[in-house]
C-alpha positions in Angstrom: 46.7 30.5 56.9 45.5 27.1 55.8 46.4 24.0 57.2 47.8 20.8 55.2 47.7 17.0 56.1 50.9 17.0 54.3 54.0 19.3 52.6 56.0 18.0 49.8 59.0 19.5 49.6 60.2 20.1 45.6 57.6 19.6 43.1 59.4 18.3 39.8 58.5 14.9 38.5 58.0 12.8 42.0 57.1 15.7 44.1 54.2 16.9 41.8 53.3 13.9 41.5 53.4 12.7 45.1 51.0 16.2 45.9 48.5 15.1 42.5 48.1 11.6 44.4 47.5 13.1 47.7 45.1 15.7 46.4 43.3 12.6 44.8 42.9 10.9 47.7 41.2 14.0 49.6 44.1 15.1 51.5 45.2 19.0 51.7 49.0 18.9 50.5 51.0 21.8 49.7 54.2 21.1 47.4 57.0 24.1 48.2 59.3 24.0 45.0 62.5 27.0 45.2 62.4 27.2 41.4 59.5 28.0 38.5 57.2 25.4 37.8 58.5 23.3 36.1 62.4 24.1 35.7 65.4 23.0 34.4 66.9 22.2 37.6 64.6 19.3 38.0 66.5 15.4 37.5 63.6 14.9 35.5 63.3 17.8 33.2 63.6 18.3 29.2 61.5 17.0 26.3 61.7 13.3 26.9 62.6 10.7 29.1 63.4 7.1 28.4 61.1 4.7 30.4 61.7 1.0 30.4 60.6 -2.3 32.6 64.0 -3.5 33.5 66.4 -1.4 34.9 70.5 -2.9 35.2 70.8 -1.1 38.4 68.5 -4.2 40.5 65.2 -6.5 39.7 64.0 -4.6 42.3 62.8 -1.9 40.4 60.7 -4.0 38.1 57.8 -4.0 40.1 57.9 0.0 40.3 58.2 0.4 36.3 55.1 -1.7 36.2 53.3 0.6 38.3 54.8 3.5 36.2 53.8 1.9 32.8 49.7 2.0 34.5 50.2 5.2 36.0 51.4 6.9 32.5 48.1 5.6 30.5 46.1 6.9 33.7 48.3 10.3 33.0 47.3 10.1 29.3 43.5 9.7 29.4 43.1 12.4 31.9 45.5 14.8 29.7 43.6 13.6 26.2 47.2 13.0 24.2 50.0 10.2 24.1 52.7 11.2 27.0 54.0 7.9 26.5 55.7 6.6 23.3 56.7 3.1 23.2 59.5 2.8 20.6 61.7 0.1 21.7 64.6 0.2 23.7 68.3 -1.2 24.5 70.8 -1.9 26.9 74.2 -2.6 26.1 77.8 -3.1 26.3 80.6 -5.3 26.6 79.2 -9.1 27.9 80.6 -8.6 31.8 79.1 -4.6 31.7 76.8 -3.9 34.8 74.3 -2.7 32.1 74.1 -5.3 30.0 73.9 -8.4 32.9 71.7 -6.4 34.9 69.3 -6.0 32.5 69.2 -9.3 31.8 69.1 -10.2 34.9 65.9 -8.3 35.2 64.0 -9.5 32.5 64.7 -13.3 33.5 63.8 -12.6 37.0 60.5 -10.9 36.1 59.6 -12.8 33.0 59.8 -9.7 30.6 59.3 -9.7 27.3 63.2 -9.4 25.7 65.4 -10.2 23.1 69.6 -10.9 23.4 71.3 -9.4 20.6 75.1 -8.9 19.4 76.6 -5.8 18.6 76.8 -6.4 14.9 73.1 -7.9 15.0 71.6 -4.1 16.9 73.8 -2.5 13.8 72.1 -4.7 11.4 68.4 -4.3 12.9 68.7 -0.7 14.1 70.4 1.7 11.1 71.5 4.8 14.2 73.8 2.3 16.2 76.9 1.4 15.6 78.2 -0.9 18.3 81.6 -2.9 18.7 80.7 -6.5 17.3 81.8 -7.6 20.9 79.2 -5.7 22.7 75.7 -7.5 23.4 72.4 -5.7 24.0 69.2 -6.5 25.5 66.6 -5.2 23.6 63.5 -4.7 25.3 60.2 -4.0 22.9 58.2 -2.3 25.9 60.8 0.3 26.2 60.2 4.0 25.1 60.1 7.9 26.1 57.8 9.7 28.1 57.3 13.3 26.4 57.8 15.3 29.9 54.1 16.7 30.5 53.7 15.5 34.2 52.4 19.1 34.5 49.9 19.2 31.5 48.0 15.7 32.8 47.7 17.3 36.2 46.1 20.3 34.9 43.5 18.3 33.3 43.6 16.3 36.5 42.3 19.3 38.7 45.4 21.1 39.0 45.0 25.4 39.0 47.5 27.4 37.8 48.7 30.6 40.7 51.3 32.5 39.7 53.3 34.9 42.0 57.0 33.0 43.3 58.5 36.2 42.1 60.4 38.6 44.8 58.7 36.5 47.5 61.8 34.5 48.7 60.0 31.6 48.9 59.6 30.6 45.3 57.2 28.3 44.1 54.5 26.3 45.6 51.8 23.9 44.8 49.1 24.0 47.1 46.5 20.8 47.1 43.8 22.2 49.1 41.2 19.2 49.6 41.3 17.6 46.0 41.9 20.3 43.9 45.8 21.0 43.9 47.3 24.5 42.5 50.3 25.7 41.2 51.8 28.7 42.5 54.7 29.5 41.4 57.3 32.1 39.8 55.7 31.1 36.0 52.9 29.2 35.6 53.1 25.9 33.1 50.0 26.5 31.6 49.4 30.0 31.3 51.2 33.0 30.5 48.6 35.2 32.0 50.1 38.0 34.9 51.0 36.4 37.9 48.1 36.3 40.7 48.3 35.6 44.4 46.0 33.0 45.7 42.9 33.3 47.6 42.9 31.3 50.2 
């Protein structure tokens, strides 16, 4: 049985990517995850994701999303393709709304990049929207979508498919042995090749 400096439990977007850092730093982690790798049971899972610097919920979090922003293009280089697609993006509602103030309230605290619009000025600029003319928005130009391939940047990043969750009880699992980490789990993400048991 191998040992592990570490065991993250669930590997969907923080969890794989909690084991990829560790496995990068030359520890031996081992992510347990219940379902296939990845599923749909993951907060984080689907096509896309919207990604912006300020988040209404606190300032806080602006620090974090800067981090994020780095840690994306790091992502991208090692996968070879755009993950992250910086489209624009906006807050709104009516002038008191938690989303609109804190938003606000985060790009004035942290000196981001942002514009304050009306409703009928986000219908004008943006032809999908159609907001009340009483609503304001915070528009944010940094904002955007990740496309969802945490898994296919790790792969490039070292990562090596197992398959084999299947009947076992124990589902999925990631195992980081020194700083290679590897997937083993019900399907693999990058292959559809028979499932295989690991070797170590």
């Amino acid at each position: 049985m191998s040992d592990y400096d570490v065991i993250v439990v669930g590997v969907g977007g923080m969890g794989s990517a909690a084991v990829h850092h560790l496995a990068a730093r030359g520890q031996r982690a081992l992510g347990l995850e219940r379902f296939d790798i990845p599923n749909a049971m993951r907060s984080s899972h689907g096509v896309n994701r919207i990604i912006r610097m300020a988040y209404y919920e606190d300032p806080s979090y602006v620090p974090l999303l800067r981090r994020a922003y780095e840690l994306w293009r790091d992502l991208e280089r090692m996968a070879g393709e755009r993950l992250l697609v910086i489209t624009g993006g906006i807050d709104a509602g009516p002038e008191d709304s938690t989303v609109f103030t804190g938003s606000l309230r985060s790009c004035r605290e942290h000196h981001l990049d942002h514009e304050v619009l009306t409703g009928d000025e986000v219908n004008e600029r943006f032809g999908g929207y159609r907001l009340p003319s009483h609503h304001m928005a915070v528009y944010q130009p940094n904002g955007g979508r990740d496309v969802g391939a945490r898994h296919r940047g790790q792969r490039d990043g070292g990562v090596e498919p197992w398959g084999g969750g299947q009947g076992q009880g124990a589902g999925a699992r990631l195992g980081a042995p020194g700083r290679s980490p590897r997937w083993w789990g019900r399907s693999s993400p990058i292959s559809q090749s028979p499932a295989r048991r690991p070797t170590t």
